[in-house]
C-alpha positions in Angstrom: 78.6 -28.0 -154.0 78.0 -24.6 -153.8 74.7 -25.0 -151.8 76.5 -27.1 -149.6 79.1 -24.2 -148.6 76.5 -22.0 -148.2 74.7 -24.0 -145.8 78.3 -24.5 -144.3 79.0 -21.6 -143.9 76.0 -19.8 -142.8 75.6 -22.4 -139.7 79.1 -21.2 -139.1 77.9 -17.8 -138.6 74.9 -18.4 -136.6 77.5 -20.6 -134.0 79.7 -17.4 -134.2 77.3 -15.0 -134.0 75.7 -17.3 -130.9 79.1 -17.5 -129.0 79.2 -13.7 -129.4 75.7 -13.3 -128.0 76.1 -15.0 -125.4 79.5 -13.8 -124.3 78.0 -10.5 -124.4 75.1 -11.6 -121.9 78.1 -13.3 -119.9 79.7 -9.9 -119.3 76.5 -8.2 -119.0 75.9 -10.5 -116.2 78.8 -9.9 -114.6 79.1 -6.3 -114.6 75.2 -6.3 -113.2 76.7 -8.7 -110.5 79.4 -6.5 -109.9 77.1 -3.3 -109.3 75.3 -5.1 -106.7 77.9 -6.4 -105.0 79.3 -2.5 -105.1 75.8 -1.2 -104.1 
């Protein structure tokens, strides 16, 4: 049981940690997009 909340809860993290990744690229993108447009 304990292995199996481990497991749960480390995949957990990796989605979280994934979704904050990519968010981050997502704004990255947009203030890149941003400066061109400006420029």
């Amino acid at each position: 049981m304990v292995r199996s909340g481990a497991r749960a809860a480390r995949a957990q993290f990796r989605q979280s940690f994934i979704f904050r990744f990519a968010d981050h690229l997502a704004k990255a993108g947009a203030i890149d997009q941003g400066n061109g447009d400006a420029t």
